[in-house]
C-alpha positions in Angstrom: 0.0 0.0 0.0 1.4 3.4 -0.8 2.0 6.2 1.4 -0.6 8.1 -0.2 -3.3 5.4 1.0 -1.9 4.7 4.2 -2.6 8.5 4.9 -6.3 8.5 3.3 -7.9 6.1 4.8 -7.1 6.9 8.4 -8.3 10.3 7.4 -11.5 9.7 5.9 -12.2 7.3 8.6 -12.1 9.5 11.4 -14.7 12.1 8.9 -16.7 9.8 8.3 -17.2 6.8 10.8 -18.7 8.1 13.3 -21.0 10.8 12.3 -21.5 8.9 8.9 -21.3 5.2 8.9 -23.1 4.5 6.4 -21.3 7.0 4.0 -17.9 5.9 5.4 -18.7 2.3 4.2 -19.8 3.6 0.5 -16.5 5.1 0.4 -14.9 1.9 1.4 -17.1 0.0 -1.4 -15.6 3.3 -4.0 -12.1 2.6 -3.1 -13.1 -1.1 -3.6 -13.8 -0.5 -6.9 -10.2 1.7 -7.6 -8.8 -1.7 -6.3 -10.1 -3.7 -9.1 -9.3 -1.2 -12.0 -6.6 -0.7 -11.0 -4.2 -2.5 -13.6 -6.0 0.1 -16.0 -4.6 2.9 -13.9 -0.8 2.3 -13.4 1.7 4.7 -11.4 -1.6 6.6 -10.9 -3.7 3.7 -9.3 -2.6 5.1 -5.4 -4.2 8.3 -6.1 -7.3 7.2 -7.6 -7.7 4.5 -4.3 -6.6 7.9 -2.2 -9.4 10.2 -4.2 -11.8 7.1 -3.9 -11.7 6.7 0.1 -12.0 10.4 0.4 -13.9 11.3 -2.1 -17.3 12.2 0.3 -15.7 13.7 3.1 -17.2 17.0 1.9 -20.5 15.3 3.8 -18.9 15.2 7.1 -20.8 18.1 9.7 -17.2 19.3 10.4 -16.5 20.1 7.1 -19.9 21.3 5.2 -19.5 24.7 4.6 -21.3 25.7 1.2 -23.6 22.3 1.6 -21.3 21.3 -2.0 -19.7 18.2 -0.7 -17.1 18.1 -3.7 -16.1 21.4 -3.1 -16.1 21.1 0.6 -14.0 18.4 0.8 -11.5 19.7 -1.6 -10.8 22.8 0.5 -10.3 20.5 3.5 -8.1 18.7 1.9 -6.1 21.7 0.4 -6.4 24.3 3.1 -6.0 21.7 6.4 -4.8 18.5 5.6 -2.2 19.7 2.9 -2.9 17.3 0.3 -1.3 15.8 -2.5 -2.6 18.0 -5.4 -3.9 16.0 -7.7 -6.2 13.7 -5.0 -7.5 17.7 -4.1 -8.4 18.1 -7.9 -10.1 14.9 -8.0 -12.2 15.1 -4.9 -13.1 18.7 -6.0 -14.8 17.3 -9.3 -15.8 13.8 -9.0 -19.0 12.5 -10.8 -20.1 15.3 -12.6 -19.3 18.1 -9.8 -18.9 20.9 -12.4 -22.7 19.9 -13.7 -24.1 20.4 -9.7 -21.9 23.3 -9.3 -23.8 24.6 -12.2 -27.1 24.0 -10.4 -25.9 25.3 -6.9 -24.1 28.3 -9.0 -21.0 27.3 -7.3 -19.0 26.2 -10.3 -16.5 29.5 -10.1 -15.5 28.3 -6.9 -15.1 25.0 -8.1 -13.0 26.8 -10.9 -10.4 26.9 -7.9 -9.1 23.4 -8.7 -7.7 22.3 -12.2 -9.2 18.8 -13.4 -7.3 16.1 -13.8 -6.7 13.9 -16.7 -10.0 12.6 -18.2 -9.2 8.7 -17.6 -8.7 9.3 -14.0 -12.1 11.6 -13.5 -13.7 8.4 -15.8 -12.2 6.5 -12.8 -13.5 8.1 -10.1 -17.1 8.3 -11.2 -17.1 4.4 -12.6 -15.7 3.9 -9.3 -18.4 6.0 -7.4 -21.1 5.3 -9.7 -20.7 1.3 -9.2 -21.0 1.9 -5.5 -24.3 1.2 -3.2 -24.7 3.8 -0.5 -23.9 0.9 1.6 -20.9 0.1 -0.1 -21.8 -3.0 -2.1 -21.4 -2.9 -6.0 -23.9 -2.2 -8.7 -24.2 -0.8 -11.6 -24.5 3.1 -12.7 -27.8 3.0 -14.2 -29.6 1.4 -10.9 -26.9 4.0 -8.9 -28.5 7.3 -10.9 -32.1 5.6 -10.2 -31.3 5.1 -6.4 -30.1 9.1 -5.9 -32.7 10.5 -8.0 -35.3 8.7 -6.0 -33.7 9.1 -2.6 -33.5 12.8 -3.1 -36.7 13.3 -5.5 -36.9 13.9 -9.0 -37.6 17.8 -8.1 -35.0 18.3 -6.1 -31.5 19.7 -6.9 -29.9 16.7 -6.4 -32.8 14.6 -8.6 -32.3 17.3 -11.4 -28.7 16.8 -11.4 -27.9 13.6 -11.6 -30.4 12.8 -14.4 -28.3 15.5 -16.2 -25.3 14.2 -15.2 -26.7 10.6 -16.2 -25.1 10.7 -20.0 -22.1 11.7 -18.8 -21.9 9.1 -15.9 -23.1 6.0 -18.6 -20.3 7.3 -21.0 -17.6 7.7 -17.9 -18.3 4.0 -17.0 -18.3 3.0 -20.9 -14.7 4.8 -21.3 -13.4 2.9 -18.0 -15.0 -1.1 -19.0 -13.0 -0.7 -22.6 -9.9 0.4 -21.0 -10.6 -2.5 -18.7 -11.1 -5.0 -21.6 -8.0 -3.6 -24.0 -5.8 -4.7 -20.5 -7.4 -8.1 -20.5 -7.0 -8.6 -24.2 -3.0 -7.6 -24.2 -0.9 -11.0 -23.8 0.9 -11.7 -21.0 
């Protein structure tokens, strides 16, 4: 295990456990998921594990500032915990975070973090997006169906993520044929 996720998960555990079990365990499942692409992901498979298992901390009552859990958790993780860059970038705009910025007109200040490369944003939202709440796999289009009704299609939330839900399908699509082209290549 690198460095890098040594120091996440202790980190998003103590977020997260307590006041959030059940959101500390879907971020558990998400890393999960960075686990098993990761053969797609290289020298970069530590960060996208470390983005994965922190990637909701933006939830915890400590941290909720704006109510924008990607944006949040990214200014945690840049202003107090002095992150590694690049796991700040990806926190700050995981699954379609520019698109709910856009609804909460919050997307300048999400503007204060650069994206990352698009095959490791593609990672993170497979990885959320194949995530349960509870931390148990599924798939992205029963995942989109779950949030939309547990917040209600009205909502801001519900309204998002069924705009986001194009964007999500082709994220996932992107991710499953990098992950076939590494199964096809001979040992």
């Amino acid at each position: 295990m690198s460095d890098l996720v040594e120091w996440a998960y202790p980190l998003a555990e103590s977020l997260l456990a307590d006041p959030l079990p059940r959101r500390w365990a879907h971020s558990q499942g998400v890393a999960q998921r960075a686990r098993i692409i990761a053969p797609v992901l290289g020298e970069d498979a530590a960060l996208l594990e470390a983005a994965a298992v922190l990637h909701d901390i933006g939830y915890s009552p400590d941290l909720a500032k704006t109510g924008f859990h990607p944006l949040d958790g990214a200014r945690y993780l840049r202003d107090v915990a002095n992150a590694d860059e690049r796991v700040v970038n990806l926190v700050a705009h995981h699954s379609c975070a520019w698109m709910e910025g856009d609804a909460r007109g919050l997307r300048d200040e999400l503007e204060e973090f650069p994206r990352e490369r698009a095959h490791l944003n593609d990672a993170l939202c497979f990885c959320d997006m194949n995530t349960t709440p509870d931390g148990t796999p599924t798939n992205p289009i029963d995942r989109v169906n779950e949030i939309a009704g547990r917040y209600g299609p009205e909502s801001l939330i519900g309204k998002f993520i069924r705009r986001a839900e194009p964007e999500i399908l082709a994220s996932t699509s992107r991710v499953l044929e990098r992950v076939a082209a590494v199964k096809r290549q001979p040992m």
